[in-house]
C-alpha positions as CSV (number, residue, x, y, z in Angstrom):
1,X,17.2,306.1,167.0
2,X,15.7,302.6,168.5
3,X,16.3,299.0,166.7
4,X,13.4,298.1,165.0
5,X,12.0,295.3,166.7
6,X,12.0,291.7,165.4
7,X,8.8,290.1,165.9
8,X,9.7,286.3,164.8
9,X,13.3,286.0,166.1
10,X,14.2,285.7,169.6
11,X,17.0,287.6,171.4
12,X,20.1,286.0,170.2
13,X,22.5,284.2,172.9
14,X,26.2,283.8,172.3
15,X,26.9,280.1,171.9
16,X,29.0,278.5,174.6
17,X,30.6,275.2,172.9
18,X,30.4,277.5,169.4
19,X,28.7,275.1,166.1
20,X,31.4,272.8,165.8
21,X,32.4,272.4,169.9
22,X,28.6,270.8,170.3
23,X,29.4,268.2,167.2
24,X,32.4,267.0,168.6
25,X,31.2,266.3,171.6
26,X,28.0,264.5,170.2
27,X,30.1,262.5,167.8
28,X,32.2,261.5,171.1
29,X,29.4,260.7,172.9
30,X,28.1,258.5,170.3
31,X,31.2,256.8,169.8
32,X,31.2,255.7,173.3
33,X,28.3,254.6,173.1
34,X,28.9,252.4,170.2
35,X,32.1,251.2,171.7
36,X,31.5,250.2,174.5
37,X,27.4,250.2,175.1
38,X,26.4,247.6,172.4
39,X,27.1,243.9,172.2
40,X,30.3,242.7,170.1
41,X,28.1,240.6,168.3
42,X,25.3,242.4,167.6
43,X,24.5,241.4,164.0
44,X,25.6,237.4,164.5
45,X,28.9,237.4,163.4
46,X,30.8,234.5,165.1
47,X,34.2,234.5,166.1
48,X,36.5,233.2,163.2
49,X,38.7,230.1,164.2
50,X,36.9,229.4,167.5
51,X,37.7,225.7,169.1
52,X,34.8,223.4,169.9
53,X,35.6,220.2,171.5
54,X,33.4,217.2,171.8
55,X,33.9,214.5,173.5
56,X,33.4,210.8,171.9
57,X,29.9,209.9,173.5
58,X,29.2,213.7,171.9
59,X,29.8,212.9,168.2
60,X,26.9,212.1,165.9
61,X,27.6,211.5,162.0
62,X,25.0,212.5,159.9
63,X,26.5,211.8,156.7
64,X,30.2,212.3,155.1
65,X,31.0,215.7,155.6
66,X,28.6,216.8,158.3
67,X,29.2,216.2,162.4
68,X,26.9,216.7,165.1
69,X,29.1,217.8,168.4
70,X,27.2,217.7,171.5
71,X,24.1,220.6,170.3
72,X,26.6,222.0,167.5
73,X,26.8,221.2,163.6
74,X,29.6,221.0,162.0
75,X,30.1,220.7,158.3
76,X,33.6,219.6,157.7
77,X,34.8,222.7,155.1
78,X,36.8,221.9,151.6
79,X,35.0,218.7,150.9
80,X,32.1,217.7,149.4
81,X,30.6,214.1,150.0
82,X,27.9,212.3,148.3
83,X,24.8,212.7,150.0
84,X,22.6,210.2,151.7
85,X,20.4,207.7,149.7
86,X,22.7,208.9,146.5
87,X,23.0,205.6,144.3
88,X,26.6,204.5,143.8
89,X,26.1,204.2,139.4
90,X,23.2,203.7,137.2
91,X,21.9,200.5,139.4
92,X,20.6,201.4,142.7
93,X,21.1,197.7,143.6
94,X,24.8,198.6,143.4
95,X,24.7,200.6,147.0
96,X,24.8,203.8,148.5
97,X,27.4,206.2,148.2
98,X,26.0,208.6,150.9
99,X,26.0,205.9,153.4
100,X,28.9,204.3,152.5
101,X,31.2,208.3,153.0
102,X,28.6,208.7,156.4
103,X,30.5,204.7,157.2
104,X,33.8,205.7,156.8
105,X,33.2,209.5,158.8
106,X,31.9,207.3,161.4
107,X,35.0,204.9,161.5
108,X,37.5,207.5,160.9
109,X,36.0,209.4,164.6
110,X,34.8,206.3,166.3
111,X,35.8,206.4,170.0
112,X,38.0,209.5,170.1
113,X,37.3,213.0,171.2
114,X,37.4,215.6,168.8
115,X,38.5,219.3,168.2
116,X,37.3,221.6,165.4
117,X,38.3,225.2,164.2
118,X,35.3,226.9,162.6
119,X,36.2,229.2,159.7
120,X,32.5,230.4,159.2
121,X,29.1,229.4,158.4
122,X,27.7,227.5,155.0
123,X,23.6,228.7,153.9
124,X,22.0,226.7,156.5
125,X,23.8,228.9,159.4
126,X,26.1,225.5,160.2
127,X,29.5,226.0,161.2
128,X,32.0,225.4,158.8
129,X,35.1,223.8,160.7
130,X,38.9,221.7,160.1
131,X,38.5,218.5,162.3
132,X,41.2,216.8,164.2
133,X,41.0,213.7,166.0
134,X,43.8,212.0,167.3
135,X,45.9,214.2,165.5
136,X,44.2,213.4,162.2
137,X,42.9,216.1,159.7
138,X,39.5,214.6,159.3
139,X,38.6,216.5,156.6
140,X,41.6,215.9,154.5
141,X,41.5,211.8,155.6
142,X,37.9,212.0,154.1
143,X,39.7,213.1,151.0
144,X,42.8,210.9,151.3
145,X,40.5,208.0,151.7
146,X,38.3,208.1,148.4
147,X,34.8,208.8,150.2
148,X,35.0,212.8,149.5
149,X,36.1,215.5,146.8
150,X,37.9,218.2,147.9
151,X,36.9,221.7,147.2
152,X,39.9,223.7,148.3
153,X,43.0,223.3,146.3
154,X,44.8,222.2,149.4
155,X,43.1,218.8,149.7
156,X,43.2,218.4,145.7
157,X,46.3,216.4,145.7
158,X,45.2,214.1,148.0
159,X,41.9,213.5,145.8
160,X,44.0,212.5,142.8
161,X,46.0,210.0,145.0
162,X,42.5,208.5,146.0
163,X,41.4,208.5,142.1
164,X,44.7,206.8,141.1
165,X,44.9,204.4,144.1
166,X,41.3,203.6,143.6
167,X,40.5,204.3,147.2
168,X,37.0,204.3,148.7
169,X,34.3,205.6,146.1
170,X,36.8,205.7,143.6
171,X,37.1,201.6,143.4
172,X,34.8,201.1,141.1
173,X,34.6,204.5,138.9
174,X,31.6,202.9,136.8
175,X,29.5,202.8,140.2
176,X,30.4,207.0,141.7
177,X,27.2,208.7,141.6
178,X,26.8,211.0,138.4
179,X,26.1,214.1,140.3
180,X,28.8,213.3,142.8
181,X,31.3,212.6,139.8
182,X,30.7,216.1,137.5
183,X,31.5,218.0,140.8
């Protein structure tokens, strides 16, 4: 007696890698691919603790805690300065905070080259970085100096030495900005 026949299904072939010999070697294939045909930074993600160095003619302050080196910005990370234009007090007579933190950035970097780590990136895509020049932490001198809060618990003792010595904004308590205090 003859097979019936089967109209819709084709003469069946014996498989050569088998079901699970053709996965493998698909899944290897695309792992190769991954591995070593895309870009290491194909979804922005910037190295962690990468060194930019600027020389002095390179630096730009743009207020306390932010840095312009060569095309880069930097925002100094753990501190928080008062911003530009913010009133020292009540009185806007009495001065500006903002410019006075931007003053003592400026001074603390005039003239020297400079070296930062970046740890990451804040909302506006800036890198976040640890200063040194001339062997100074600038972030934690803008601390130790009274013209910026710190943010990490690292730098907090050196912001109650600047509250008790009265150093920098913290002089005249009665004039800090109110924003710039509550932080």
């Amino acid at each position: 007696m003859r097979e019936p026949r089967r109209i819709f299904k084709g003469k069946q072939l014996s498989p050569r890698f088998g079901g699970s010999g053709l996965g493998i070697a698909c899944a290897v294939i695309a792992a190769l691919f991954l591995g070593f045909g895309l870009p290491s930074n194909l979804f922005g993600s910037a190295p962690a603790d990468r060194p930019i160095t600027a020389e002095a003619a390179q630096i730009r302050v743009f207020d306390g805690e932010t840095l312009g080196l060569g095309d880069r910005i930097i925002r100094l990370s753990g501190i928080a300065a008062p911003a530009r234009g913010e009133a020292c007090g009540e009185d806007a007579s009495r001065g500006d905070c903002g410019a006075a933190a931007a003053a003592a950035l400026a001074h603390l970097v005039h003239g020297q080259n400079i070296t930062c780590r970046i740890e990451g990136h804040d909302g506006f895509r800036r890198g976040l970085g640890r200063c040194i020049v001339g062997g100074r932490d600038v972030n934690a001198a803008m601390v130790e100096s009274g013209y910026a809060l710190a943010s990490v618990s690292v730098l907090r003792p050196l912001e109650v030495a600047a509250r008790d010595g009265r150093r920098g904004l913290w002089a005249d308590a009665s004039q800090m900005p109110a924003d710039w205090r509550r932080r």
